[in-house]
N, C-alpha and C positions, 0 to 999 in steps of 0.2 A: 497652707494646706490644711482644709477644716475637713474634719472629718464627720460625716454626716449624723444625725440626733437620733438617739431611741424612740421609738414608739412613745408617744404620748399615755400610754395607757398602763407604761411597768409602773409597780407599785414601786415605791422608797423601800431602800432597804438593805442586807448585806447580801455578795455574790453569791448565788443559788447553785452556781453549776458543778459544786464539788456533789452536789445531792444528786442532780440532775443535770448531765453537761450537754444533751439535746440540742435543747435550743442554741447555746453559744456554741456549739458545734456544727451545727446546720448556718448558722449564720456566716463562722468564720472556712465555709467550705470550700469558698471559691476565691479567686481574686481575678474581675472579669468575666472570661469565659472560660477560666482554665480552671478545672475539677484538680483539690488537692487529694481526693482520695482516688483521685484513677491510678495507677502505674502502671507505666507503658514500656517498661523495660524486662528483659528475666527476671536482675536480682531486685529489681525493686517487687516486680510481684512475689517472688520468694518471699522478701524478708516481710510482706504484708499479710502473708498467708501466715507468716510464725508468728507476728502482730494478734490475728485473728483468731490463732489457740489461745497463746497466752490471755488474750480479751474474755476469751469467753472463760477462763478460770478463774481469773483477778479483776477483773475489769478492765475501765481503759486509764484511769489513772496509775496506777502501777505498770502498769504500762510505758506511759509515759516517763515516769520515775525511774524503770528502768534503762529505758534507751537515754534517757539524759545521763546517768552513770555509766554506762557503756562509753559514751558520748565525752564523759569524764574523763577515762581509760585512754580515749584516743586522742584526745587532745594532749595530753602525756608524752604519748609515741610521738605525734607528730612533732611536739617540741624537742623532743628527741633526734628525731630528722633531721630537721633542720640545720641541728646544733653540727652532725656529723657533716652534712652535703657542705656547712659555712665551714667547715675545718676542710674538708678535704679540698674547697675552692679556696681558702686561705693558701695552702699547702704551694699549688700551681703556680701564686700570686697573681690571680686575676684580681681578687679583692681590690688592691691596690691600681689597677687599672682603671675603675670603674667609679670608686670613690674620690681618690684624692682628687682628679680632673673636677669632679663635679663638685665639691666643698672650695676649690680654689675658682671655679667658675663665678658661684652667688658673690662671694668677698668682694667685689668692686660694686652690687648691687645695694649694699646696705648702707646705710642713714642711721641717724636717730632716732629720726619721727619713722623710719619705717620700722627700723628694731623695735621699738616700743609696741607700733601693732602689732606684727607677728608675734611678736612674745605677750600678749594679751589675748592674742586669739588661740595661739598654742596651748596658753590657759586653759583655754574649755576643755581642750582633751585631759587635763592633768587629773593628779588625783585630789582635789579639790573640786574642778570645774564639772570633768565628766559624769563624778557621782548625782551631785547635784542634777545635773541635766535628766539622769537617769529617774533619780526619784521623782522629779517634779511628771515625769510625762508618766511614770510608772504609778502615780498618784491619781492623775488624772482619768488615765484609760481604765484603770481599776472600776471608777468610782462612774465613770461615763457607761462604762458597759457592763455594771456590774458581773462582772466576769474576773476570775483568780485567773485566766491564762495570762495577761501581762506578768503578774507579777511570778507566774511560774515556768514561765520562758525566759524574761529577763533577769532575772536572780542566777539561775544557773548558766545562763552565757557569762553575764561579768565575772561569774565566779570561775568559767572554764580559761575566761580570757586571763584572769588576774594567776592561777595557776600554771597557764603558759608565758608569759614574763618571765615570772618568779624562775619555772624551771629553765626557760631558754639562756636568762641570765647568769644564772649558777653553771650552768654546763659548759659555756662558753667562757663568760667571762672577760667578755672583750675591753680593750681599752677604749673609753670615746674618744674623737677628735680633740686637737691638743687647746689648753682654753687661749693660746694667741689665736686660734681660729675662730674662737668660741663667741658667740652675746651674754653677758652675765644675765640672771645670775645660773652659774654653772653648774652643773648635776654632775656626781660624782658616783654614780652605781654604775656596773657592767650597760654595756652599750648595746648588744646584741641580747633580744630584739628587740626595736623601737617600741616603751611599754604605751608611751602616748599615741599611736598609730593602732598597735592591736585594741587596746581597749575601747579607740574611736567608732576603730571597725567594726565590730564586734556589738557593744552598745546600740550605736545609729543604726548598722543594719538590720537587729533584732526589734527597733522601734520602727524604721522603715516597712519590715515586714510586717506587725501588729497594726501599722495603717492603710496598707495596703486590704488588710481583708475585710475591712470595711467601707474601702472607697468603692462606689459606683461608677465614677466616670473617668473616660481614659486621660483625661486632661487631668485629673487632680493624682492620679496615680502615676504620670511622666512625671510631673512637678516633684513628690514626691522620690520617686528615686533618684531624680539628678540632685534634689535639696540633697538627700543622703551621702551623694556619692561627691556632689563636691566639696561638703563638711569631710570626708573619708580623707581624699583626696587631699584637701588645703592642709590639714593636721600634719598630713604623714611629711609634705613639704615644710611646711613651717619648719621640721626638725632639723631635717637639712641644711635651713635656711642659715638658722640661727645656730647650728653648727655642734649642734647638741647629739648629733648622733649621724653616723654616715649612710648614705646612700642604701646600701645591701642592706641596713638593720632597719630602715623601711619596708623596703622591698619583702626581705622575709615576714614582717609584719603582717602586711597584708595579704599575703599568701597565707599566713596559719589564722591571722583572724576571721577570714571567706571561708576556710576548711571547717573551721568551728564552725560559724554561723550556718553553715549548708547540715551541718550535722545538727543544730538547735532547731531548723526549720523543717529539717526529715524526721525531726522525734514527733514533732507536733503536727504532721501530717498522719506518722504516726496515728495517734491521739486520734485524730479525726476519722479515719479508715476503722477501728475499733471499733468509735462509738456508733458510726454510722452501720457497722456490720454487726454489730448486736442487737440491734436494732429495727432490723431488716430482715431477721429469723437468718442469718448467716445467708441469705442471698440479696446481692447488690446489684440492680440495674439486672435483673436477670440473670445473673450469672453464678456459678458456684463459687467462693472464697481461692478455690485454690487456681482460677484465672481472673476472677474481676481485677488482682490485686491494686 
């Protein structure tokens, strides 16, 4: 999945759009034919009409700083939720219904040679692999598009995601699967929720999204979200696989890592809705602020 070249005609130089975010704004406006500053619901035009005060006071960076702190806050709650709903499902013992089946299921499927690669490919999501991954593309899209929005979208996801681990772990405090189930070598922290799944999710989807608003054609933009989603997807299995964490501590993974990302990708439409409506003397496509939203 290449993502296609700047203008031949930018000058060399460091990211300009903290000065003037115009351009990388109008560019990163669309993905396809779909307008990321239209809203076509109530609350989304509500909360784009309060977008478009707060813009015209502070601008749209602060802006944006704020909904990703907001964004901060909810990711909190939700890892909060979560923690309650897996307790109150604990309580029932469905847990156990749904787990242990599926951890005694893979057990007659594993090998050497195959432990070996899933536990090598589980890598990448670790904390080791994932960072790395992170930086390398966060270096690159930086410097390709001279633009500060990679690295001001992807800094505060890993960081929403590395927050809800941290919280979801302490609050629950699960035991992992026992290590005669286990593939070495064995991880010994709270089990609930899978941190290698959320931060896959979380990371990839947030680089998924920053190629998509550059791609032009529908073929490079399928490739790219099933590249994402079955990197998502193989992580959150590998954990299962290799026995390092049960079923449900996937599953809630990827339900709070989508929660977060939806909310990292609403700040920065966000962003976009501002700059474009300040821009436009406070009317957009014709319309007044408090319906374009």
């Amino acid at each position: 999945m290449t993502e296609p070249s700047e203008p031949a005609t930018r000058a060399p130089g460091l990211p300009s759009d903290a000065r003037d975010p115009r351009p990388t704004a109008e560019r990163d406006r669309r993905i396809g034919t779909v307008d990321l500053t239209v809203w076509r619901t109530p609350v989304g035009r509500s909360v784009a009409v309060a977008a478009h005060r707060l813009g015209d006071r502070f601008g749209a960076w602060p802006v944006l700083g704020l909904t990703l702190a907001i964004g901060m806050v909810l990711a909190s709650v939700f890892a909060w939720l979560a923690s309650e709903v897996y307790e109150a499902v604990l309580e029932r013992g469905d847990v156990a219904v749904l787990d242990r089946p599926v951890l005694e299921a893979v057990l007659p499927l594993r090998s050497p040679a195959l432990d070996a690669a899933v536990t090598g490919w589980t890598d990448v999501g670790g904390t080791i692999g994932m960072p790395i991954v992170a930086v390398v593309f966060l270096v690159v899209l930086t410097v390709r598009r001279r633009s500060w929005t990679p690295i001001v979208l992807l800094v505060p996801a890993a960081a929403g995601s590395l927050l809800m681990t941290v919280a979801g772990k302490q609050l629950v405090g699960r035991t992992r699967p026992p290590h005669a189930d286990a593939v070495p070598p064995y991880e010994h922290s709270p089990s609930f929720p899978s941190g290698h799944t959320l931060n896959a999710t979380v990371i990839a989807g947030t680089l998924v999204y920053l190629l998509l608003l550059r791609q032009s054609t529908v073929v490079a933009r399928v490739l790219t979200i099933a590249g994402g989603t079955v990197f998502i997807v193989s992580i959150g299995l590998s954990r299962v696989f290799l026995g390092h964490h049960w079923l449900t501590d996937v599953l809630a993974a990827w339900v709070l890592g989508l929660a977060w990302l939806s909310l990292v990708v609403t700040a920065h439409r966000l962003f976009l809705t501002v700059v474009r409506h300040r821009h436009a003397g406070g009317d957009v496509d014709g319309q007044r602020p408090a319906t374009s939203g």
